[in-house]
C-alpha positions in Angstrom: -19.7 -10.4 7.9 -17.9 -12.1 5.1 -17.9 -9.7 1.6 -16.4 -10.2 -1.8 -16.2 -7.1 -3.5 -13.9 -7.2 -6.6 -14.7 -3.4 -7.5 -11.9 -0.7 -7.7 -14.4 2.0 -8.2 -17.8 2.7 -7.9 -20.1 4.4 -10.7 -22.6 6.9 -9.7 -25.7 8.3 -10.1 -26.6 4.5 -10.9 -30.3 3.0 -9.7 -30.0 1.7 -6.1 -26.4 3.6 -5.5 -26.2 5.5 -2.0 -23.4 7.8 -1.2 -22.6 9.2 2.3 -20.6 12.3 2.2 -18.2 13.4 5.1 -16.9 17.1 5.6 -15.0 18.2 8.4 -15.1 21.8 8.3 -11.9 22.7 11.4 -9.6 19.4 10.5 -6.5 21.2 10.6 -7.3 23.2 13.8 -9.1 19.6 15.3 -5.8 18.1 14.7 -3.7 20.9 17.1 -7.2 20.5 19.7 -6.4 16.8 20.0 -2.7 16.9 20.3 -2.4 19.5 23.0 -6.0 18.3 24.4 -6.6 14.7 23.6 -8.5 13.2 21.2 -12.0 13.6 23.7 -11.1 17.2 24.1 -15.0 18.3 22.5 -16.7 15.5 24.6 -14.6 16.0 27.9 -15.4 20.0 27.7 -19.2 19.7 27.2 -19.6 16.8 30.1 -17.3 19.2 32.5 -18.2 22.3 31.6 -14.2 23.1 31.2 -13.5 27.1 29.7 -13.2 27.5 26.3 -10.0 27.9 24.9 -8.6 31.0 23.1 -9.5 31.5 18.7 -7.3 29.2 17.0 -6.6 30.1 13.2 -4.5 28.1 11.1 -1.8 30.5 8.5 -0.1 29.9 5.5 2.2 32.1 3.4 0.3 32.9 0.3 1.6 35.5 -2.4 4.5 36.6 -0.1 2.0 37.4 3.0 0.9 35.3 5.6 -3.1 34.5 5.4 -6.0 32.5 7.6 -6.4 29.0 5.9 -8.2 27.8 8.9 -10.3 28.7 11.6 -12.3 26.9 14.6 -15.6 28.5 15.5 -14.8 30.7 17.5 -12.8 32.5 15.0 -15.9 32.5 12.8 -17.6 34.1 15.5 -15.4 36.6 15.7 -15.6 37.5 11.9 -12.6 36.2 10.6 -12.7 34.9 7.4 -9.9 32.6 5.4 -8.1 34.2 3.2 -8.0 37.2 5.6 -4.3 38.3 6.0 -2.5 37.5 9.2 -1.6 41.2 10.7 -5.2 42.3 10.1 -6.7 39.3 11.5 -4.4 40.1 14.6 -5.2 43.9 14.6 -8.7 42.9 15.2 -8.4 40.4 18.0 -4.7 40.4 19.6 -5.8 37.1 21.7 -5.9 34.6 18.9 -3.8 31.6 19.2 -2.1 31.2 15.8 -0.7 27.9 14.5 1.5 27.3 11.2 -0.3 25.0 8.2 0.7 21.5 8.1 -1.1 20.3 4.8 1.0 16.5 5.2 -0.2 16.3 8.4 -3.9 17.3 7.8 -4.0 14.7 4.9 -2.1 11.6 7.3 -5.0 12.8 9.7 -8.0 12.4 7.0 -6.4 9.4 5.4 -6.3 7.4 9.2 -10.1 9.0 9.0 -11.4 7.4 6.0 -9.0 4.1 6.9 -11.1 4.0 10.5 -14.7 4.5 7.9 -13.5 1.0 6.4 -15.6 -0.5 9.2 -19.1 0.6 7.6 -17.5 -0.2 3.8 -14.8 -1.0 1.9 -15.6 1.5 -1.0 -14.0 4.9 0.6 -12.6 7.7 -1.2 -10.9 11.1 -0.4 -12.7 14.4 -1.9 -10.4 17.4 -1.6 -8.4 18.1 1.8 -11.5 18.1 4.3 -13.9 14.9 2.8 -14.7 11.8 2.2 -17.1 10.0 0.2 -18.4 6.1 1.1 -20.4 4.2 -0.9 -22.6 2.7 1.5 -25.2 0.6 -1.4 -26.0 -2.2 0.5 -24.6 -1.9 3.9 -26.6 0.4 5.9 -28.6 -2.1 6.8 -26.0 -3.8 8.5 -26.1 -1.0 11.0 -30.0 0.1 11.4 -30.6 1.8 8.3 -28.9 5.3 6.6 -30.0 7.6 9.8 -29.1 5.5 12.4 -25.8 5.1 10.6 -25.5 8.5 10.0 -26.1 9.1 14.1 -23.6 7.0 14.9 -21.1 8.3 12.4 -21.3 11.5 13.6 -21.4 10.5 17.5 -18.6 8.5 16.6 -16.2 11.9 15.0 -17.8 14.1 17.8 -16.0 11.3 20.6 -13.1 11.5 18.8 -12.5 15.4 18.8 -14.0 16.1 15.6 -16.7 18.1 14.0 -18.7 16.1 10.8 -21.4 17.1 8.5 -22.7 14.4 6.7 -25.1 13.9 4.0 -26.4 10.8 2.6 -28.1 10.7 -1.0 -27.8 8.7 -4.5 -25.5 10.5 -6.2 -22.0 12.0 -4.7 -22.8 15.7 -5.9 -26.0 15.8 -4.0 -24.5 14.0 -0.8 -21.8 16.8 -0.9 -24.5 19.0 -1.1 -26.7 17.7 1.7 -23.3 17.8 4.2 -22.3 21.1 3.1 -25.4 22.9 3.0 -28.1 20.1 5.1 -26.0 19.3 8.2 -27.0 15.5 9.0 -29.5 15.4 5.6 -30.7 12.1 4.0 -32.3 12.9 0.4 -34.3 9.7 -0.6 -33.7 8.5 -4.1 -35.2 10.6 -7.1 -35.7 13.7 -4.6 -32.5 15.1 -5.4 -33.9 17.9 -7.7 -36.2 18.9 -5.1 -33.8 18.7 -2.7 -31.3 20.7 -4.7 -33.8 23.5 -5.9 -33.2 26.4 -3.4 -29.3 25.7 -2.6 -27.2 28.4 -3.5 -24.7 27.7 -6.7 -21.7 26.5 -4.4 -23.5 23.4 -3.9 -22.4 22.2 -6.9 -18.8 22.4 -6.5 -18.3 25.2 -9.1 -15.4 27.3 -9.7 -15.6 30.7 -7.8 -14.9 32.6 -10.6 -17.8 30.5 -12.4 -20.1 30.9 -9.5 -19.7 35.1 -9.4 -20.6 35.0 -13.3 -23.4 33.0 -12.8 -24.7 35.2 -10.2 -24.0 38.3 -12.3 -26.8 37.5 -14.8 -29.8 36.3 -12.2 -28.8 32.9 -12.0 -28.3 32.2 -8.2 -29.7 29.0 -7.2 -29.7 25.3 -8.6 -32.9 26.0 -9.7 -32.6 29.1 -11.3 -29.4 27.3 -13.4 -31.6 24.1 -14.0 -34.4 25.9 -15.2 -32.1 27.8 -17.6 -31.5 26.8 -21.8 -28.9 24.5 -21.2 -26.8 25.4 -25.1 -26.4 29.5 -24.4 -25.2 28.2 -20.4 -22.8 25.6 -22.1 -21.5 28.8 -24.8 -21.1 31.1 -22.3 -19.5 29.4 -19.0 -18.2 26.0 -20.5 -19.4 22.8 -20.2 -18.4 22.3 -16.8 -21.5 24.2 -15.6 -23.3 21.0 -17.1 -21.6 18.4 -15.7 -21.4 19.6 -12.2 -25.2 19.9 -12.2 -25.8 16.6 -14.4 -23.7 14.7 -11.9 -25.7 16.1 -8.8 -28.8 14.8 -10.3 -28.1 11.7 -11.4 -28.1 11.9 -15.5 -24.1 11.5 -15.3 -22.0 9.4 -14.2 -19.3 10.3 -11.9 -16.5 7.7 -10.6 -14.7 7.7 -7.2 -12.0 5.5 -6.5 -11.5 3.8 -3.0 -8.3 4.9 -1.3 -7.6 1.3 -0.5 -7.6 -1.8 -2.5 -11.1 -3.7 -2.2 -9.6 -7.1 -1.1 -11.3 -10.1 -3.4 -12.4 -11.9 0.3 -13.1 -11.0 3.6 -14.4 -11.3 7.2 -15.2 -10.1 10.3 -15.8 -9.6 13.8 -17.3 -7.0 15.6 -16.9 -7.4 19.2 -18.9 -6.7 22.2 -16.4 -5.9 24.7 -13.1 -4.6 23.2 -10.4 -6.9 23.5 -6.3 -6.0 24.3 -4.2 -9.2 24.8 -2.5 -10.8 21.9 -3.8 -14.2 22.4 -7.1 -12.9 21.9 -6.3 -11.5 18.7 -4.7 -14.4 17.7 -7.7 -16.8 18.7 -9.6 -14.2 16.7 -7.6 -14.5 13.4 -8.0 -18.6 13.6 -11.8 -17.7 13.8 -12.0 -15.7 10.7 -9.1 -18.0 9.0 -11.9 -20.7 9.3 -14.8 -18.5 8.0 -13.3 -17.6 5.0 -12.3 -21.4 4.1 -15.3 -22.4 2.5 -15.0 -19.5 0.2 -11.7 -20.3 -0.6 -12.4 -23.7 -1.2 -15.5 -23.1 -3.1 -12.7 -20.6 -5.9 -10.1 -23.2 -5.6 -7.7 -20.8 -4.5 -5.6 -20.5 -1.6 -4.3 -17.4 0.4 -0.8 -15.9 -0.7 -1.5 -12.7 1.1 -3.4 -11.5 4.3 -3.6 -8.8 6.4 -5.4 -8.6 9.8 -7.1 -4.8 10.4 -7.5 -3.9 14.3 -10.2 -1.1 14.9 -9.1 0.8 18.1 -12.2 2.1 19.9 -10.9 5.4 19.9 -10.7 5.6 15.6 -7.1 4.0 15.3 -6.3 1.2 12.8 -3.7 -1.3 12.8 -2.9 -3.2 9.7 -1.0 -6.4 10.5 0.0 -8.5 6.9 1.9 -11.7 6.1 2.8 -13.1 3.2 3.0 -16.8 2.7 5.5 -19.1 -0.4 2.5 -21.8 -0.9 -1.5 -21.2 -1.4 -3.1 -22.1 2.1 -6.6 -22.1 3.4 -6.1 -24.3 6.4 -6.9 -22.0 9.6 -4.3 -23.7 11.6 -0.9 -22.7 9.4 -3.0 -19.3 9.0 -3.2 -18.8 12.9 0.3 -19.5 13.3 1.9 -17.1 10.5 -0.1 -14.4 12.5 0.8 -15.8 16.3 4.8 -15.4 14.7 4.0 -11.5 13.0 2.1 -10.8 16.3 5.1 -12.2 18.2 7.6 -9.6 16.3 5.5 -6.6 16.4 5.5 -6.7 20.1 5.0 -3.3 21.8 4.2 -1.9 18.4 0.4 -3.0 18.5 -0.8 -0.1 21.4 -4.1 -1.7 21.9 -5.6 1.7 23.9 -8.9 1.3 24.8 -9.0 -1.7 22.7 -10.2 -3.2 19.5 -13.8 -3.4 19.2 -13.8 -4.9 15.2 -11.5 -7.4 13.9 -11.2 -8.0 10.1 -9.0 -10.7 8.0 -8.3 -9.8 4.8 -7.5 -11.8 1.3 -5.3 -9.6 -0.2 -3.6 -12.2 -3.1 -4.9 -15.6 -4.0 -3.3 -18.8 -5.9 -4.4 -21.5 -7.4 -4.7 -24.5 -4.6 -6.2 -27.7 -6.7 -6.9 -30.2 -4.0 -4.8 -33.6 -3.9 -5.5 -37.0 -2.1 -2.8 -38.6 -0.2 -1.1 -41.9 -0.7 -3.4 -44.3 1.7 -1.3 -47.3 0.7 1.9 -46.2 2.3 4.0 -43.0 3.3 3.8 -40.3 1.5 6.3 -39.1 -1.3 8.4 -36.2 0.1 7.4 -32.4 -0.6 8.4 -28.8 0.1 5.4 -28.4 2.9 7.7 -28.5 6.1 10.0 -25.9 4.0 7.4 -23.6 3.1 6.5 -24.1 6.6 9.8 -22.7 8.1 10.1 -20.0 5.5 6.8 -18.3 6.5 7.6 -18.4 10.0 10.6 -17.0 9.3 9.3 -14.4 7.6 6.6 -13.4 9.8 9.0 -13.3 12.7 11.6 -11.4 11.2 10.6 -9.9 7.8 10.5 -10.4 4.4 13.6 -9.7 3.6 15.2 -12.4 6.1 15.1 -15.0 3.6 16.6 -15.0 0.2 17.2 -17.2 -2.7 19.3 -17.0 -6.0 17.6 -16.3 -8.8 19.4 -16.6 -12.4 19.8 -13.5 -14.7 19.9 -13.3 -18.0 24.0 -12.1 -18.0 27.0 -13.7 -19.6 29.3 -12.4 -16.8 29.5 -14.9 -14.3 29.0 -12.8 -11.0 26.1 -10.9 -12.6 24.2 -13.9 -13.8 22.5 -14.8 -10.0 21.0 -12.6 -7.8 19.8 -13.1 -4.5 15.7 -12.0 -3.7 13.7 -11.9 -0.8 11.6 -15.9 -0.3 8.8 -14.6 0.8 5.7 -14.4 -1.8 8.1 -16.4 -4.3 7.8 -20.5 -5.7 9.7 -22.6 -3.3 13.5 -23.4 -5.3 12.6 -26.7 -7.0 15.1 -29.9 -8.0 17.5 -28.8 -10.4 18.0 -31.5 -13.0 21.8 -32.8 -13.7 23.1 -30.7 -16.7 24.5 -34.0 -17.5 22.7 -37.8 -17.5 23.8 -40.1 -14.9 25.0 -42.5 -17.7 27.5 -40.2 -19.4 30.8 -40.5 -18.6 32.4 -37.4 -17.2 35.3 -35.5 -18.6 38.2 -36.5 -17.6 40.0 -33.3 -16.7 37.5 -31.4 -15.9 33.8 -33.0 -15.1 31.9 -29.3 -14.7 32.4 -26.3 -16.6 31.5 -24.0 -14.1 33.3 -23.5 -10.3 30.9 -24.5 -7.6 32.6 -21.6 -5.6 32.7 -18.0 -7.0 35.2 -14.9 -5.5 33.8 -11.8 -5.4 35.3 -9.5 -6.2 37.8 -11.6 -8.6 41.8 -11.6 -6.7 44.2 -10.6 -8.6 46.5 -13.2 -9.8 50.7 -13.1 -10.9 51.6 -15.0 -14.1 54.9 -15.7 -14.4 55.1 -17.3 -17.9 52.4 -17.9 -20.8 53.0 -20.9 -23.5 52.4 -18.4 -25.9 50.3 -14.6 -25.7 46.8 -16.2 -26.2 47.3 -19.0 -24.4 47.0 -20.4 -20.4 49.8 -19.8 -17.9 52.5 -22.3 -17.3 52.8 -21.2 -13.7 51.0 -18.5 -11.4 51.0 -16.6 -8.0 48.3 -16.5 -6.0 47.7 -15.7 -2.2 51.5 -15.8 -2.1 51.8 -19.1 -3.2 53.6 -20.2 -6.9 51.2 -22.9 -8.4 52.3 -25.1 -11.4 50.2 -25.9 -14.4 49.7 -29.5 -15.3 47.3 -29.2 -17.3 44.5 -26.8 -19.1 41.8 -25.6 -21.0 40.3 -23.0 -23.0 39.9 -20.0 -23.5 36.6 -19.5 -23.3 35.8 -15.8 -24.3 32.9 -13.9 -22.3 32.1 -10.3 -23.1 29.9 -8.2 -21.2 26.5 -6.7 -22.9 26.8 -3.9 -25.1 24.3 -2.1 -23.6 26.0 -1.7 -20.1 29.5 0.3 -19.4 32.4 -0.8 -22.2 34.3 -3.6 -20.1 37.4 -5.6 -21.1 36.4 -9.3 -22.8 37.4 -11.7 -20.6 39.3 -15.3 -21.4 38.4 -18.1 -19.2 40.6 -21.3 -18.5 40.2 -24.4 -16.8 43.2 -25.0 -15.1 44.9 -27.9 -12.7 48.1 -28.0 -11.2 50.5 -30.1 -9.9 48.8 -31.3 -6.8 45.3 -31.9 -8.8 43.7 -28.3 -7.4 41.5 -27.3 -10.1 40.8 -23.5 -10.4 39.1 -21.1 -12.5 41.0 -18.0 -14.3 40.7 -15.5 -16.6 43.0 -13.0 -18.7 41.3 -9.1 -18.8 41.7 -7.7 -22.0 42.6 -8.8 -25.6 46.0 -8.6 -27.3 44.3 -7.2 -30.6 43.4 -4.1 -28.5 46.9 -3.1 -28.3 47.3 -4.4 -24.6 51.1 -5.9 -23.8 50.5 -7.3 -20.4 47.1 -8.0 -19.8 45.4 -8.9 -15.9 44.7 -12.3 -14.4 42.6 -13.0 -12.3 41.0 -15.9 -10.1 37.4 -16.2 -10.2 36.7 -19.2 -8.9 37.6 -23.0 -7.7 36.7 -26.5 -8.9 35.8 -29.1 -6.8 
């Protein structure tokens, strides 16, 4: 399935729109099941009949006492309720298993969730701490229609240790609705009024507090509040009242935002028999590389940035990305940046049960204008076999094996290049000569900056100045006495004003007796009232 989906969020309510909305009522308490159980523990107890285990509830200290936030069912059986405190909770049944909240944990385990839903569509978002919504307009079809995805969906969770409700409908308030209050409900399009009629006022995601003074004078259904003047509702319980039940039916817009990026291109392949080796994988990546040339070609754009998404048959997703320095399109260097990354990672991939769905992603483009080559004799030399080595190099050992020097915009020589990772970045290009070939050079000292750089600037020992602003006639340095022959300067650099106060410096070209050539400066100006100012060396001539 190839897609190219530029959206970053969907509006709702919108003719044609279908939302599927996911709750999982026991996430925190599924997420302790499938650690000490396994993820199959639901499946693996009703196909062997295994004993139930003990009421698990799920505490959290709230207002300096320790309260349910959680409960499987068989807590709800037992007529706890969240919210409940601990101690009375534990009066009332002494048995229950009782496990501490882990909010960061619940949310890693729904955001792996609605990362696994990227299979069905790339348009997923997050509602609250136990949902999702997907936006499923135009892919159900891919997969037998809404109910048969919906089935699947659902068979799909209950494999994997997890209880879903979901509800499918045209707007996101009445799909939250439909999984909340329907079970496994699909409302066709322009039935949500009907459908939301005889629900109780918690269907439309009101405030508590709103929904017990609604319910105070009569109004206790969705009916009852749509059948009600809408100005006196709006005075007396705010407008939010309106919008809850204007987004439900579909006169409102409401927008959800995918948790992921929507990459501009993609492709994949769903598989019939779940594959583990690497080579595989790699084979596969070639495969999609290829189908997704002719969409390339056809924007005149070439790949910067991929990423290769493994679906584990047990709900697990592994994101594998590269980056590359040149636009490409060609499957064969694609292949290869993903054989070196797959090469790297190693171990790290755990393949379980294997990947049933592979899917190449375009997550940056370029520009990529196609060229013809020289037929009438060899080519003209270009940056391909470099760009060639530094995405290999890359995708073996990380983007931050490579670097380059980039200039900054700094007078003080050590803080005017820095170094930044290759990858993603233009290859370094020619540098013209500062000076044309024809020019004569200088004849005491051709460039005006050292090809070499210390860092951190050595001290240096002058032993006698011509006069105070002037060079040295003779310095120490590394424990060696050097005579001046001959020099030139100063040049005065100072450091921006908006950074710490540090001393100007005065640079001089300088050459001594044997025709070495270095580079120092004095710290510090006379004028400031400084008697014996620094020297140091900072660099050497060639």
């Amino acid at each position: 399935m190839n897609t190219s989906l530029r959206k970053e969020s969907s509006g709702l309510g919108k003719t044609g729109q279908r939302i599927l909305s996911l709750w999982f009522p026991y996430l925190p308490v599924e997420r302790i099941r499938r650690q000490r159980q396994g993820r199959s523990w639901r499946s693996d107890k009703a196909a062997f009949r295994r004993p139930e285990p003990p009421a698990m509830v799920v505490s959290h200290r709230r207002n300096n006492a320790q309260r349910l936030a959680a409960l499987d069912e068989r807590a709800e059986a037992l007529g706890l309720k969240r919210g409940m405190g601990l101690a009375d909770a534990r009066a009332m049944h002494p048995s229950i298993d009782v496990v501490e909240a882990d909010p960061a944990a619940d949310r890693r385990l729904l955001e792996a969730l609605a990362d696994w839903c990227d299979r069905y569509t790339p348009l997923v978002a997050l509602d609250g701490a136990d949902g999702l919504f997907l936006d499923i307009t135009g892919c159900a079809h891919l997969f037998g229609g809404e109910r048969p995805l919906l089935k699947a969906l659902l068979t799909t969770f209950f494999q994997q240790g997890l209880d879903a409700r979901a509800g499918i409908a045209s707007t996101a308030g009445a799909a939250w609705a439909a999984a909340r209050f329907g079970g496994a409900e699909v409302v066709p399009a322009g039935q949500e009024h009907g459908f939301l009629s005889p629900l109780p006022l918690a269907a439309l995601r009101l405030e508590a507090a709103t929904r017990t003074s609604l319910e105070g004078v009569g109004l206790r259904s969705v009916g009852a509040l749509t059948a009600a003047p809408r100005a006196p509702l709006a005075r007396r319980f705010g407008a939010a009242v309106l919008l809850r039940l204007d987004q439900a039916l579909g006169d409102r817009d409401e927008t959800i935002s995918p948790s992921l990026r929507v990459p501009p291109l993609s492709a994949e392949r769903p598989l019939a028999e779940p594959v583990t080796l690497t080579d595989d994988i790699e084979a596969l990546a070639g495969m999609l590389a290829h189908s997704l040339r002719q969409d390339l070609e056809r924007r005149g754009e070439g790949a910067r940035r991929l990423s290769l998404l493994l679906f584990r048959v047990d709900g697990a997703v592994a994101r594998i990305e590269v980056g590359t320095s040149r636009p490409l399109r060609d499957p064969g260097p694609i292949r290869a940046l993903f054989r070196e990354r797959l090469a790297a990672m190693g171990d790290m991939i755990d393949a379980g049960c294997g990947f049933d769905l592979v899917r190449l992603c375009v997550l940056a483009t370029d520009r990529l204008e196609a060229s013809q080559a020289d037929l009438t004799g060899p080519a003209e030399a270009d940056d391909t076999g470099l760009a060639a080595f530094v995405d290999r190099v890359c995708a073996r050992l990380g983007e931050a094996a490579l670097s380059k020097p980039v200039a900054v915009e700094s007078h003080v020589p050590e803080r005017a290049v820095a170094m930044r990772p290759f990858a993603g970045s233009d290859l370094p290009r020619r540098i013209p000569p500062s000076r044309p070939a024809h020019d004569p050079p200088r004849r005491n000292f051709p460039p005006q900056r050292p090809i070499r750089l210390f860092d951190p600037p050595e001290p240096v020992e002058v032993a006698a100045t011509e006069m105070p602003e002037g060079p040295p006639m003779r310095f120490r340095w590394r424990h060696a006495m050097h005579t001046v022959s001959c020099a030139e300067g100063p040049e005065r650099i100072a450091p921006e004003w908006w950074r710490d106060q540090e001393p100007t410096r005065d640079y001089f070209r300088i050459e001594d007796e044997e025709g070495r050539r270095y580079w120092l400066y004095r710290q510090g100006l006379y004028a400031a009232g400084l008697s014996s100012p620094r020297w140091f060396m900072h660099g050497l001539f060639p």
